[in-house]
BADRENTI-737446 format. One record per residue (C-alpha): x, y, z. Coordinates in Angstrom, 1 decimal. Layout:
<atoms>
<atom><u>X</u><v>Y</v><w>Z</w></atom>
...
</atoms>
This chain:
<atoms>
<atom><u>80.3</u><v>-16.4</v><w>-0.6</w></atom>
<atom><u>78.7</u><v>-19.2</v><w>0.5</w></atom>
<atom><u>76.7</u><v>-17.3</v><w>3.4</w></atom>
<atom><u>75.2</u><v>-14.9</v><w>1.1</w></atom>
<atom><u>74.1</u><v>-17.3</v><w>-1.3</w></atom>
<atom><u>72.6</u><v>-19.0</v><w>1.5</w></atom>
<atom><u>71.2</u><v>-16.0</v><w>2.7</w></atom>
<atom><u>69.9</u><v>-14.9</v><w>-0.5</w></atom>
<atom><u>67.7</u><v>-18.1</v><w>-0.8</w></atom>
<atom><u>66.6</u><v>-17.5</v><w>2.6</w></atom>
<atom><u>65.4</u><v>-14.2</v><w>1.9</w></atom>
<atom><u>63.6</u><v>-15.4</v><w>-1.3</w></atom>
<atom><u>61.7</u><v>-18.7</v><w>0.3</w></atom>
<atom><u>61.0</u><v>-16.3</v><w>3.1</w></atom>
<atom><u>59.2</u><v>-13.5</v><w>0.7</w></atom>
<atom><u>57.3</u><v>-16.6</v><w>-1.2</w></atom>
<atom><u>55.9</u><v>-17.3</v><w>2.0</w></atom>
<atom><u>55.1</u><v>-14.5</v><w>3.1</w></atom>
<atom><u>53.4</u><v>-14.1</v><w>-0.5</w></atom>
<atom><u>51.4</u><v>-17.0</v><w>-0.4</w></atom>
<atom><u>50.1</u><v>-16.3</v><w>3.2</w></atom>
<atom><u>48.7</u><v>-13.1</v><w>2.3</w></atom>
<atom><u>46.9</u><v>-14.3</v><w>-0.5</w></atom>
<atom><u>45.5</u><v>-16.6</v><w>2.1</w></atom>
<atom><u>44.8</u><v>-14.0</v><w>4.8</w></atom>
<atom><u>43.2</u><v>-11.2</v><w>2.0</w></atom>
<atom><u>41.1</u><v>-14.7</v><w>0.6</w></atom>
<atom><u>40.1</u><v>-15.5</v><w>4.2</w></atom>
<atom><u>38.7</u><v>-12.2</v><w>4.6</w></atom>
<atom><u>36.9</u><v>-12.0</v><w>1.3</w></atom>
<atom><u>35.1</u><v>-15.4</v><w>2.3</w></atom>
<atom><u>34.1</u><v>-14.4</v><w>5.2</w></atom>
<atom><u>32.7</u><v>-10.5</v><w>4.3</w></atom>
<atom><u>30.8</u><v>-12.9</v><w>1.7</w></atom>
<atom><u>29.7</u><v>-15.3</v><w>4.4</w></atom>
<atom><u>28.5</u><v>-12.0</v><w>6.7</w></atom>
<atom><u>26.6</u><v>-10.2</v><w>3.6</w></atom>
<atom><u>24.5</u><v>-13.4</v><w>2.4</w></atom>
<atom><u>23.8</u><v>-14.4</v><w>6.7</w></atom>
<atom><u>22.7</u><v>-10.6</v><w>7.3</w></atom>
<atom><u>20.4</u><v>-10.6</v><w>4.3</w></atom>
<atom><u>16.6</u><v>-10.0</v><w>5.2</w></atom>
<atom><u>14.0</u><v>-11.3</v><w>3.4</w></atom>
<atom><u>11.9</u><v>-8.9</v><w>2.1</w></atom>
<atom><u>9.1</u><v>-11.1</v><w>0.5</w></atom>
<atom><u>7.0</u><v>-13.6</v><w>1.6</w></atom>
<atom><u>4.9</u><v>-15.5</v><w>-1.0</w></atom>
<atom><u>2.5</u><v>-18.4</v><w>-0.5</w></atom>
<atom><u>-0.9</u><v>-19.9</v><w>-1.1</w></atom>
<atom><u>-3.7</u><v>-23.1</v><w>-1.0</w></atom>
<atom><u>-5.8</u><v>-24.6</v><w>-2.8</w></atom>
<atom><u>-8.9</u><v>-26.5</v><w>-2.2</w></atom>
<atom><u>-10.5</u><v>-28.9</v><w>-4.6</w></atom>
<atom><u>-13.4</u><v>-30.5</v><w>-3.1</w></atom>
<atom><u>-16.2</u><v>-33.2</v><w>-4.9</w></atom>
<atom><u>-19.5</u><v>-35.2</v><w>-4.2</w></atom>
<atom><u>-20.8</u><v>-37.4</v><w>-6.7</w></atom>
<atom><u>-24.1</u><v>-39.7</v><w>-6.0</w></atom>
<atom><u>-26.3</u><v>-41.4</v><w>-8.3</w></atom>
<atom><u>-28.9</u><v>-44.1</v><w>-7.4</w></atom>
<atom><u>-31.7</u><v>-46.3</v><w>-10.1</w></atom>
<atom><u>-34.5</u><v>-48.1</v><w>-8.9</w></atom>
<atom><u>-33.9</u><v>-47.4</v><w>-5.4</w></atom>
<atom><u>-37.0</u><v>-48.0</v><w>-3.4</w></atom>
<atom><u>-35.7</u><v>-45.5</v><w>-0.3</w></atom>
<atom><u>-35.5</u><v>-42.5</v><w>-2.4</w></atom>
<atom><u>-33.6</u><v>-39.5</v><w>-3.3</w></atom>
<atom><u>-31.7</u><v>-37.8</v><w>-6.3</w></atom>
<atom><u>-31.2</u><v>-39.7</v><w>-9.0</w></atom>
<atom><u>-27.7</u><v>-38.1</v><w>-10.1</w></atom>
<atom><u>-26.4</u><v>-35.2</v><w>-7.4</w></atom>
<atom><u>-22.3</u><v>-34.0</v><w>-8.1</w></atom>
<atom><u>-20.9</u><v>-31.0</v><w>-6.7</w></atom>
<atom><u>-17.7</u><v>-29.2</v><w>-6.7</w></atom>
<atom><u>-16.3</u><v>-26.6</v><w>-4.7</w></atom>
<atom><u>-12.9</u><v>-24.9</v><w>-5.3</w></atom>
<atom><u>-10.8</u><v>-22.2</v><w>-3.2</w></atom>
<atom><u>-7.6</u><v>-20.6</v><w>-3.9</w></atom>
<atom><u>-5.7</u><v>-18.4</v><w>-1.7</w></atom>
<atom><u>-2.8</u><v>-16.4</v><w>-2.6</w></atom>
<atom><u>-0.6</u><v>-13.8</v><w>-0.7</w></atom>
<atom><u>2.4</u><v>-11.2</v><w>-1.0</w></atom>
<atom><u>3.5</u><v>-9.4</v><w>2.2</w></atom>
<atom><u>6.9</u><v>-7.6</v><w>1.7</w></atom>
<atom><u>8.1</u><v>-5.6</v><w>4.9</w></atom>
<atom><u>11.6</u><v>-3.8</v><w>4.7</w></atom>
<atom><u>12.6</u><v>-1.3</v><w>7.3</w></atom>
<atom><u>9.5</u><v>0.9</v><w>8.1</w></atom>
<atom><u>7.5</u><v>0.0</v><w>5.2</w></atom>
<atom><u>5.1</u><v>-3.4</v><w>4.9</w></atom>
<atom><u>3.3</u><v>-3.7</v><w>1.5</w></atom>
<atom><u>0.3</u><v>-6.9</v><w>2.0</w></atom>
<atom><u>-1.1</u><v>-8.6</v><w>-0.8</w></atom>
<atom><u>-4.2</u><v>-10.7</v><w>-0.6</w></atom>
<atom><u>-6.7</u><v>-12.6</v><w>-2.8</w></atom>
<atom><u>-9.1</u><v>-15.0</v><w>-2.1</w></atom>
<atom><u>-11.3</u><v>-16.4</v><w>-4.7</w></atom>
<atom><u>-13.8</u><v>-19.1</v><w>-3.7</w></atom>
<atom><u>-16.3</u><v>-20.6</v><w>-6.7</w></atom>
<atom><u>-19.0</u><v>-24.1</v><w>-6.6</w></atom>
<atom><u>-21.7</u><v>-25.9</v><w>-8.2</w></atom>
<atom><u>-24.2</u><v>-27.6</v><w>-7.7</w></atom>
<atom><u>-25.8</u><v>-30.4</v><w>-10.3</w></atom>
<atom><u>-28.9</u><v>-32.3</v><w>-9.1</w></atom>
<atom><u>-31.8</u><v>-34.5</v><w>-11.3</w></atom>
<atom><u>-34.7</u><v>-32.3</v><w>-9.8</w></atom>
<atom><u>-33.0</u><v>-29.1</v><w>-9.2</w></atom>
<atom><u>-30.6</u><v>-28.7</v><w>-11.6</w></atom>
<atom><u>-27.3</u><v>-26.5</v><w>-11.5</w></atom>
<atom><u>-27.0</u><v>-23.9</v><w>-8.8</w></atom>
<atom><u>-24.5</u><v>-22.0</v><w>-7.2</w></atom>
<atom><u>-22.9</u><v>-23.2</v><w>-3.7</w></atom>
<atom><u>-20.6</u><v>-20.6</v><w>-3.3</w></atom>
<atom><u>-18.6</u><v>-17.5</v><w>-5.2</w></atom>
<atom><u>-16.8</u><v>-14.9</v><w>-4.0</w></atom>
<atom><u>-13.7</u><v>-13.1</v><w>-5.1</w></atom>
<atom><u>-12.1</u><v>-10.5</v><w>-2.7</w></atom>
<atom><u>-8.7</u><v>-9.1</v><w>-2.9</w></atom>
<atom><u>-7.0</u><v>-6.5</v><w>-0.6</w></atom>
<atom><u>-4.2</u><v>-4.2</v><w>-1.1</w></atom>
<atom><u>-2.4</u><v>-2.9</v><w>2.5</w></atom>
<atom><u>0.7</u><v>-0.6</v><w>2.9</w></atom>
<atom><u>1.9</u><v>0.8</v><w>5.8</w></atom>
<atom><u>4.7</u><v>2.5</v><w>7.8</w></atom>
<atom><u>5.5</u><v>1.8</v><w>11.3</w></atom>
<atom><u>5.0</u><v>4.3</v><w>13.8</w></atom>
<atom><u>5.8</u><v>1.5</v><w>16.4</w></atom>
<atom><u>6.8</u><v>-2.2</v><w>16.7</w></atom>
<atom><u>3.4</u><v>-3.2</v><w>16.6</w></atom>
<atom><u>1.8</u><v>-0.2</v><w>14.9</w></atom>
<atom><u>1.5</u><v>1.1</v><w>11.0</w></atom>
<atom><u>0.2</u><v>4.1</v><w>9.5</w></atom>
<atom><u>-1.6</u><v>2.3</v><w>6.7</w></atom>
<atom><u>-3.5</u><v>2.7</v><w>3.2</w></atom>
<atom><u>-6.2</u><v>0.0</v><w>2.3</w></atom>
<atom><u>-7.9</u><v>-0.9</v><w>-0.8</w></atom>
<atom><u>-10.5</u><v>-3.8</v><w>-1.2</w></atom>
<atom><u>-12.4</u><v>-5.4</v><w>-4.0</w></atom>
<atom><u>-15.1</u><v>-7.6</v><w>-3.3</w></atom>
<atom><u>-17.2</u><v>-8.8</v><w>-6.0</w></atom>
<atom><u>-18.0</u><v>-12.2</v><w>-7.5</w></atom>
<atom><u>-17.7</u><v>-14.5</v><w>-10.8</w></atom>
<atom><u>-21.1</u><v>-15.9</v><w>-12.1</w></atom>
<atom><u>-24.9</u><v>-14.4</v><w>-12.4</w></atom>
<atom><u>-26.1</u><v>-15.8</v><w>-9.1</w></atom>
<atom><u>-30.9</u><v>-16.4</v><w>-8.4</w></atom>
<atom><u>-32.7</u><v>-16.8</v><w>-6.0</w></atom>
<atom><u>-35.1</u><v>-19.8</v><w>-6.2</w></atom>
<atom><u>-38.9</u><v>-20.0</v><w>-5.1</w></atom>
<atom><u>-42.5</u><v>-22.3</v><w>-6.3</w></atom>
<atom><u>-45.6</u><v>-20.8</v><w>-7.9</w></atom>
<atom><u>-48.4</u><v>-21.6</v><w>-6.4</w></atom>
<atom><u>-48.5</u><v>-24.9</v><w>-8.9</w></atom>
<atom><u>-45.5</u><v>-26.2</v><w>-7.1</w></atom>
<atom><u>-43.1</u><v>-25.5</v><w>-9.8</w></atom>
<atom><u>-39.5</u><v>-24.1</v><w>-9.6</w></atom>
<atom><u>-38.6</u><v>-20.6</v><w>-10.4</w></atom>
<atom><u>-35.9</u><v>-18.4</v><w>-10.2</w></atom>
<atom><u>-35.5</u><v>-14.7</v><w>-10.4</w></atom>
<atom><u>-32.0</u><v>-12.6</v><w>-11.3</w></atom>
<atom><u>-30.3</u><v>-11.4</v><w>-7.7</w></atom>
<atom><u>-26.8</u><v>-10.8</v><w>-9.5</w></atom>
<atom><u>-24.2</u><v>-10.8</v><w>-11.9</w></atom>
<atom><u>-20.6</u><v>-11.3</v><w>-13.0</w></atom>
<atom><u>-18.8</u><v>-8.6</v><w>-11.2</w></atom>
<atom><u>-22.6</u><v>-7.3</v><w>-10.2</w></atom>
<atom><u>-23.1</u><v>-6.0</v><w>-7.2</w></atom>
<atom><u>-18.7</u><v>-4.7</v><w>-7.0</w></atom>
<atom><u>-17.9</u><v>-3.3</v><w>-3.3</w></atom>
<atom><u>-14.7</u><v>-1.2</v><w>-3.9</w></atom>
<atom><u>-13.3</u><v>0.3</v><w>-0.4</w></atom>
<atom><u>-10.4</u><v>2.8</v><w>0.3</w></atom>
<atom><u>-9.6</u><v>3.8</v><w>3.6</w></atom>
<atom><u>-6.7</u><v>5.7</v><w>5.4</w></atom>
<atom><u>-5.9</u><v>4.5</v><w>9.2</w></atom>
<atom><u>-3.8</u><v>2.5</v><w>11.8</w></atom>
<atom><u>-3.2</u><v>-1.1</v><w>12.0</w></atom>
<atom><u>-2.6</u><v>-2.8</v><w>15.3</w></atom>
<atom><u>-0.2</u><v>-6.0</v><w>15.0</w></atom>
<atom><u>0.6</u><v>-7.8</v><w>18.2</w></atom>
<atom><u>1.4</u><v>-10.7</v><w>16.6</w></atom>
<atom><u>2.3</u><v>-11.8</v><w>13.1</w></atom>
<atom><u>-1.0</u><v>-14.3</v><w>13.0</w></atom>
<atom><u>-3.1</u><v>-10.8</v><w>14.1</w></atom>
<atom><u>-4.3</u><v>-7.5</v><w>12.2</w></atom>
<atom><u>-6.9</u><v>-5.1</v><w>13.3</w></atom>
<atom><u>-7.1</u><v>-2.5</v><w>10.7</w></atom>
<atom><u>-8.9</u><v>0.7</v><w>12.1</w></atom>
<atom><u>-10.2</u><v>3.9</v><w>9.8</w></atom>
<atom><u>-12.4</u><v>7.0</v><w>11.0</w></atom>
<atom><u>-12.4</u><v>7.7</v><w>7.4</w></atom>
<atom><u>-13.2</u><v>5.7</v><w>4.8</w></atom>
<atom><u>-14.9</u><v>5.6</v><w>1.0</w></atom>
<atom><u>-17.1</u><v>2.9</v><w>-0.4</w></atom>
<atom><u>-18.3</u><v>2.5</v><w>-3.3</w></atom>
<atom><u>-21.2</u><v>0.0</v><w>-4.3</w></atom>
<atom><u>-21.2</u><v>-0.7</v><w>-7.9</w></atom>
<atom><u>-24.0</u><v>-2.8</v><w>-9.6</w></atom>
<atom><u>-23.8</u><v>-2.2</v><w>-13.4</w></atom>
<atom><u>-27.6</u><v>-3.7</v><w>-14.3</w></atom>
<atom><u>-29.8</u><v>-0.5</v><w>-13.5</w></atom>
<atom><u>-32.7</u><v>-3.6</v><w>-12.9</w></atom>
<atom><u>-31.0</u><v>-4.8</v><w>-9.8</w></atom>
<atom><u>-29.6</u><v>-1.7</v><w>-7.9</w></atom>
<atom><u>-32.8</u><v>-1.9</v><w>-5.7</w></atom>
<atom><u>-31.5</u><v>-4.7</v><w>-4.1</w></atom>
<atom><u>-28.3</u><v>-3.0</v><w>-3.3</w></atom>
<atom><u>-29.9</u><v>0.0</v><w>-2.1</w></atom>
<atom><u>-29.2</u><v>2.1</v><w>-5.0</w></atom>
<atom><u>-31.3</u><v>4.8</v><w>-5.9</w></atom>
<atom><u>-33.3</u><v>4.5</v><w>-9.4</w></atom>
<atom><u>-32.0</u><v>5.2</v><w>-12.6</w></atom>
<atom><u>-28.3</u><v>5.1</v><w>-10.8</w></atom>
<atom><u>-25.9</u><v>2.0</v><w>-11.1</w></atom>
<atom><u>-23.2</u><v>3.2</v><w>-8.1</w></atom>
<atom><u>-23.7</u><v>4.1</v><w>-4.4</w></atom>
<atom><u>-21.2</u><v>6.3</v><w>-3.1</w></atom>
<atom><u>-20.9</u><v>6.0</v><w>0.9</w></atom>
<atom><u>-18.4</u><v>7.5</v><w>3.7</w></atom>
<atom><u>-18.0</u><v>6.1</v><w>7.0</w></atom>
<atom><u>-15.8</u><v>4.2</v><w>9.7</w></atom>
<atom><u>-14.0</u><v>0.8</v><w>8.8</w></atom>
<atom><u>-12.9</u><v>-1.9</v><w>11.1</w></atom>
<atom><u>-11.2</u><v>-5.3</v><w>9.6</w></atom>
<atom><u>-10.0</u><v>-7.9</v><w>12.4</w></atom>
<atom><u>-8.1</u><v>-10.7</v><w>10.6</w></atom>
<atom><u>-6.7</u><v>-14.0</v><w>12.3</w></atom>
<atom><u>-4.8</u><v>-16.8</v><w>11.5</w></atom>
<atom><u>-3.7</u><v>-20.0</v><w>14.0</w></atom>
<atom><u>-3.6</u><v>-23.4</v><w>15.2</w></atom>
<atom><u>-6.6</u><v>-24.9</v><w>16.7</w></atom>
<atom><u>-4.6</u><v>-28.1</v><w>18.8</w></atom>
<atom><u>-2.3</u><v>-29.8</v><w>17.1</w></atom>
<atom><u>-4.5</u><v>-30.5</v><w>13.7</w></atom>
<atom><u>-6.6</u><v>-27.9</v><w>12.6</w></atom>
<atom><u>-6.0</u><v>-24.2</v><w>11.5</w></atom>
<atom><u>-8.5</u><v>-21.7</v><w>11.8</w></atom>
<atom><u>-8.4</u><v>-18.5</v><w>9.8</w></atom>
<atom><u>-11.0</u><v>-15.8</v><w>10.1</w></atom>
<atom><u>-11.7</u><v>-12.4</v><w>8.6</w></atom>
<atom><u>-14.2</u><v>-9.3</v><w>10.4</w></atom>
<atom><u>-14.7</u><v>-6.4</v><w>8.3</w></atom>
<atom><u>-17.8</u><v>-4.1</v><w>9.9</w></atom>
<atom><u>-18.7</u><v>-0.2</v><w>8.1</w></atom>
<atom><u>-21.2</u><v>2.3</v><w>9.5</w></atom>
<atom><u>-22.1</u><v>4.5</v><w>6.9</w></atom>
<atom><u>-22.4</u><v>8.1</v><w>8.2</w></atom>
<atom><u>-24.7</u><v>9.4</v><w>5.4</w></atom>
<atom><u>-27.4</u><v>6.9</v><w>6.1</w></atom>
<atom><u>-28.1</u><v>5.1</v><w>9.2</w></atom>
<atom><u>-24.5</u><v>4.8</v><w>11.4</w></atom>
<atom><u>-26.0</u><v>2.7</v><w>13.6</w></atom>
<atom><u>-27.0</u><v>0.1</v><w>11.3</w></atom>
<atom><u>-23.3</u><v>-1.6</v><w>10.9</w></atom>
<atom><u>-22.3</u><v>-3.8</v><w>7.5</w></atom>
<atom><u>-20.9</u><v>-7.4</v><w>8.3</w></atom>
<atom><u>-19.0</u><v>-9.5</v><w>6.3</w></atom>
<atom><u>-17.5</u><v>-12.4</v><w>8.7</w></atom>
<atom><u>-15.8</u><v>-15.4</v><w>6.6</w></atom>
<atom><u>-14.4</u><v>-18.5</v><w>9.0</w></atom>
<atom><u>-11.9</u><v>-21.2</v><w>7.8</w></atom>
<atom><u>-10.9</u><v>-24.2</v><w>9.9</w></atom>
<atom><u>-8.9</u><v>-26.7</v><w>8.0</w></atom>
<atom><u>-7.0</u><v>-29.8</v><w>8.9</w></atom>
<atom><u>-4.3</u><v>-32.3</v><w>6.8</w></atom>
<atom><u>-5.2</u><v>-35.6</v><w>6.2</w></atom>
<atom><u>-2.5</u><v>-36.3</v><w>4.3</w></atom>
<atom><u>-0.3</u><v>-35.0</v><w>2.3</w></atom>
<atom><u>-2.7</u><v>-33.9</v><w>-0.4</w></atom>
<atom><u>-6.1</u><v>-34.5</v><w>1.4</w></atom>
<atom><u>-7.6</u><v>-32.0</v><w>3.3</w></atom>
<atom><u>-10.4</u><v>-31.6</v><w>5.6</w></atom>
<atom><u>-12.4</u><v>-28.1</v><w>5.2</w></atom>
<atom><u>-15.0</u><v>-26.5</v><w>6.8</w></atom>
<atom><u>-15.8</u><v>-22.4</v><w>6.0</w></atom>
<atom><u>-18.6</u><v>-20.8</v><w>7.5</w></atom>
<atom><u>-19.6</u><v>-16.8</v><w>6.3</w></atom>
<atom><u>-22.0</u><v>-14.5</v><w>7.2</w></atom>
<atom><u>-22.9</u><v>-11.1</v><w>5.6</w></atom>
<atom><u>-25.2</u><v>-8.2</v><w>6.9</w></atom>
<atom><u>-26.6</u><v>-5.2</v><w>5.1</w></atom>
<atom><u>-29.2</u><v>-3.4</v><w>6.0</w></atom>
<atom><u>-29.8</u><v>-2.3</v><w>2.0</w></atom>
<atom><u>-29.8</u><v>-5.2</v><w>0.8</w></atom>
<atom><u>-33.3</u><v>-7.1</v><w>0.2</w></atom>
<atom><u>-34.2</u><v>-10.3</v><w>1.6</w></atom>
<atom><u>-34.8</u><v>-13.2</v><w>-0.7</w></atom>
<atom><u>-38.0</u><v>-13.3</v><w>0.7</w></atom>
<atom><u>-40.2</u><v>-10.2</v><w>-0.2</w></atom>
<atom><u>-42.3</u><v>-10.5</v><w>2.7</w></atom>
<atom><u>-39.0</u><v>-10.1</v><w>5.2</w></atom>
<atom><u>-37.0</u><v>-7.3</v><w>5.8</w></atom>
<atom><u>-33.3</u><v>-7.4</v><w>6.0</w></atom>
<atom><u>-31.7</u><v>-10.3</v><w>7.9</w></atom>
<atom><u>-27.9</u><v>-11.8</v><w>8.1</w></atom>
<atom><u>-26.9</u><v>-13.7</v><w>5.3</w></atom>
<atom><u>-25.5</u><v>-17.6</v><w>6.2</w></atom>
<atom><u>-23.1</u><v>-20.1</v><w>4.3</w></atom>
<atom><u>-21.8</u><v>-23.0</v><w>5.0</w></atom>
<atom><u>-19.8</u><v>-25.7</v><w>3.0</w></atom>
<atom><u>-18.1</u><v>-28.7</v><w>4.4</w></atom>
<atom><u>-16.0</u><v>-31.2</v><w>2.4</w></atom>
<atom><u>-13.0</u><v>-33.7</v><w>2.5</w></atom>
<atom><u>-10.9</u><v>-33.4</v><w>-0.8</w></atom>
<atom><u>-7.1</u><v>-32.5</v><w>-2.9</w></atom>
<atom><u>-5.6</u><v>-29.7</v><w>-1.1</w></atom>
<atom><u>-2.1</u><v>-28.0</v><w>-2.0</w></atom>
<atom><u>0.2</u><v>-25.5</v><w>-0.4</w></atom>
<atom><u>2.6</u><v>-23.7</v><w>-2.6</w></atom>
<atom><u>5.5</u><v>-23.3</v><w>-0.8</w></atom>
<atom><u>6.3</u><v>-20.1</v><w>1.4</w></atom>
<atom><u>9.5</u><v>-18.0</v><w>-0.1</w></atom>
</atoms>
């Protein structure tokens, strides 16, 4: 009697046991298939962005060298982007908008810079380093812009070159874009539509738009080149080539629009910036009536509050 009871408690620690360490086991293995499912998750967006803040203030009285009385200027830049890749597919989101002032005693307020141009990019790999990819672009601007000149007299004048959203380049174009590198694009397209929008009938001439008309429709080749990287240890340079040859007018006449970045940290929060562009168009007028067309330069230079949102 004895020995069973004995036995029968035996038998009922053992199956306790033997409970208890399956619970374990099946809990084991449910940590660890939740361990393995959050490890082997890709992430399929990447956000980020900068800003730029950059101001100049002088003033002088009674000073016998010379100069402005009161100068300030401010220049601002924001850059934001999306990219989201998953398997084959790569969707890239981009948007710069750059915008600055001016304010002088003799002068007054002018424009140092404006610029707003945002680009829309899917594609679907063919390769490791090639996509079969759809491109839009918008590149326009924010404020009426002049162009400044004296009368014979010596006096300052200015004439309207531009306005708010006036002259609009809207491009589509079908093609392949070559990636090497992460930091590296070149987007090529044998077929591509632009469309050159300037809503004031008055200024279409400058754009090369016939009379009477306020859009240019144009069909050609595209080629943007885009690049991003560290110059040394402190500065990073970031630079954007986008050249069209129009085939209904003039191929060999090829459209520029070259922007260059470098940048480096001062500190945390204080940046060092310097962004040269350069635009080419053989329809659009020189500022100087007497010239025919010639590249467009600018160049602005600053020390100032910088922020980078954070990459997710």
């Amino acid at each position: 009697m004895k020995f069973l009871v004995a036995l029968h408690l035996f038998l009922g620690i053992s199956m306790v046991s033997f409970s208890q360490d399956a619970e374990i086991v099946d809990l084991k293995k449910e940590t660890e298939s939740i361990k393995i499912v959050v490890d082997t998750t890709n992430k399929t967006w990447k956000l980020g962005g900068k800003f730029n803040l950059n101001v100049n203030q002088g003033a002088q009285s009674n000073w016998s060298a010379g100069g402005e009385e009161f100068s300030f200027s401010l220049n601002t830049y924001l850059n934001l982007f999306a990219f989201y890749k998953k398997n084959k597919h790569a969707w890239d989101n981009n948007l710069d908008l750059a915008f600055g002032l001016v304010q002088t005693t003799s002068l007054g307020r002018r424009k140092s810079s404006d610029r707003i141009d945002y680009t829309n990019k899917y594609g679907y790999a063919l390769s490791k380093k090639i996509n079969l990819t759809s491109l839009a672009n918008l590149r326009t601007q924010f404020a009426n812009g002049y162009s400044y000149a004296k009368t014979s007299l010596g006096a300052d004048t200015s004439s309207l070159t531009s306005k708010t959203f006036t002259p609009a380049y809207v491009l589509f174009s079908q093609g392949f874009d070559f990636k090497p590198k992460e930091n590296i694009s070149l987007f090529c397209s044998p077929i591509t539509s632009r469309l050159i929008i300037v809503s004031d009938k008055k200024l279409g001439a400058l754009y090369g738009i016939d009379s009477g008309k306020i859009v240019s429709s144009q069909l050609g080749a595209y080629f943007s080149g885009n690049y991003t990287g560290k110059i040394g240890k402190t500065f990073m340079y970031k630079t954007k080539l986008d050249l069209f040859s129009n085939y209904k007018k003039n191929p060999g006449n090829i459209d520029i629009f070259w922007t260059n970045a470098i940048s480096a940290k001062i500190t945390k929060f204080i940046n060092f910036t310097f962004n040269v562009d350069m635009i080419y168009d053989n329809d659009i007028k020189n500022i100087d009536p007497k010239k025919g067309p010639a590249p467009q330069w600018q160049q602005l230079m600053g020390i100032g509050f910088a922020y980078n949102f954070k990459k997710k």
